[in-house]
C-alpha positions as CSV (number, residue, x, y, z in Angstrom):
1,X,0.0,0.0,0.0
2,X,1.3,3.3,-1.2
3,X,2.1,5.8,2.2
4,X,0.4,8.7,2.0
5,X,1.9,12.3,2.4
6,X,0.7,14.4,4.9
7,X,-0.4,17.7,2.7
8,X,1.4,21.2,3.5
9,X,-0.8,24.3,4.8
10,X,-0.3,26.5,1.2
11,X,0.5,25.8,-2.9
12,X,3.7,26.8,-2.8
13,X,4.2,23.8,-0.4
14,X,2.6,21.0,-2.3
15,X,4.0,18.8,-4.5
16,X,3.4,19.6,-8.0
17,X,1.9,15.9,-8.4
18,X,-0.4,16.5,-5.7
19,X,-1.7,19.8,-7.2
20,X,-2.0,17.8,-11.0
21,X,-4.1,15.1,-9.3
22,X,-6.4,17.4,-7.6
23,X,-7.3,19.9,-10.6
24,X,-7.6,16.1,-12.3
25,X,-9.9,15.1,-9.9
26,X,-12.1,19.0,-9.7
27,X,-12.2,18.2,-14.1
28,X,-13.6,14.8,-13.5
29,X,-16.5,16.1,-10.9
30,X,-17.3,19.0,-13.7
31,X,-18.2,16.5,-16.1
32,X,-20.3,14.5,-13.6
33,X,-23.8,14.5,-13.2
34,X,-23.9,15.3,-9.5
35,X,-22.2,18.5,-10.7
36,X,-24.3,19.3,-13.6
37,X,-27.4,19.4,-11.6
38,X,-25.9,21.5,-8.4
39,X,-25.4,24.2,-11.8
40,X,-28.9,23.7,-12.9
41,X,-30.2,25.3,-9.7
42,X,-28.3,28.5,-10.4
43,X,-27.9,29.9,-6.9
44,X,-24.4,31.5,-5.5
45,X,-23.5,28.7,-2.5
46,X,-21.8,31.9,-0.7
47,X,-24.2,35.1,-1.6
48,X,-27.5,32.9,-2.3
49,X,-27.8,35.3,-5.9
50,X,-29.5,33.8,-8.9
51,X,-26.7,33.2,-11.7
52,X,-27.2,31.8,-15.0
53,X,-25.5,28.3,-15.0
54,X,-22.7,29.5,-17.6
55,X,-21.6,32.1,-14.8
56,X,-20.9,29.7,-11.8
57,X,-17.3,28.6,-11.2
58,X,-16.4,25.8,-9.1
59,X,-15.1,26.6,-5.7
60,X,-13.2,24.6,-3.3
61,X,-14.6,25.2,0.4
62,X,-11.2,24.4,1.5
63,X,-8.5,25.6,-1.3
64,X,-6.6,22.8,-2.6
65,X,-3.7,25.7,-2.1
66,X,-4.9,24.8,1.8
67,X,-5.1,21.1,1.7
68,X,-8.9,20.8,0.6
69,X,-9.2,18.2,-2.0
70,X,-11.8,18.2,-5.1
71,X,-14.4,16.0,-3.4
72,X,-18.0,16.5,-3.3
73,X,-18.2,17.7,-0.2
74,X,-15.6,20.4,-0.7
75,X,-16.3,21.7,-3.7
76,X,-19.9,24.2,-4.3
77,X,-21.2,26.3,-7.5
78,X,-20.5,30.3,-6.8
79,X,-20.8,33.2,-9.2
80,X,-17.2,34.9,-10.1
81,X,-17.8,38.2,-7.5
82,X,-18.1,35.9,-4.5
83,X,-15.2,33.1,-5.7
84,X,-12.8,36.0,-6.7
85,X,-13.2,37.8,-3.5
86,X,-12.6,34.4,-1.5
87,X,-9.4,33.8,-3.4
88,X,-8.1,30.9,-0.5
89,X,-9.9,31.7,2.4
90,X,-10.6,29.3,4.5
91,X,-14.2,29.4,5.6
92,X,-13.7,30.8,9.0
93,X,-11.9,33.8,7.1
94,X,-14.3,33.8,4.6
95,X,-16.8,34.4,7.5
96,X,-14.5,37.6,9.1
97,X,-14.5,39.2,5.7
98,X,-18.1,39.0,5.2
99,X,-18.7,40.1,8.6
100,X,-16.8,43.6,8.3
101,X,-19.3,44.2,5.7
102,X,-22.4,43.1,7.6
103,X,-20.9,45.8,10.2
104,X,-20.6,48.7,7.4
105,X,-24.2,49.6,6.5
């Protein structure tokens, strides 16, 4: 049985294998139908916005970049604003950051 390595906190830390089989592995679950039909609703997982299907990117709850892996359970559909302004948060910091705006208005 292949040992497995113990993944690093940032990208810049992975291997460049590790990083190739997870972008594999996020290609793989775009094609599938589980992820076809999470587009087909259309909603923003992070700002609850309606988005035409086309617009939604695939974002990984915990970045790959973080040690998150491109399972089901990490990855959701989100509209460009909200994935863009997450960049590799992790989802406590994604919290902080929306919270600052919350505190704004």
């Amino acid at each position: 049985m292949k040992k497995k390595r113990p993944l690093k906190p940032f990208a810049h830390d992975l291997e460049e294998t590790d990083l190739k089989r997870e972008r594999f592995k996020a290609r793989e679950l775009r094609e599938s139908q589980w992820w076809k039909r999470r587009l087909a609703k259309g909603i923003c997982h992070y700002c609850g916005r309606a988005t035409p299907r086309k617009e939604l990117t695939m974002d990984h709850i915990v970045p790959v970049s973080r040690g998150g892996k491109s399972t089901r359970g990490n990855v959701v559909p989100c509209c460009k604003e909200c994935n863009t302004a997450k960049k590799q948060l992790l989802p406590m910091e994604w919290e902080q950051y929306i919270k600052q705006f919350n505190h704004m208005g």
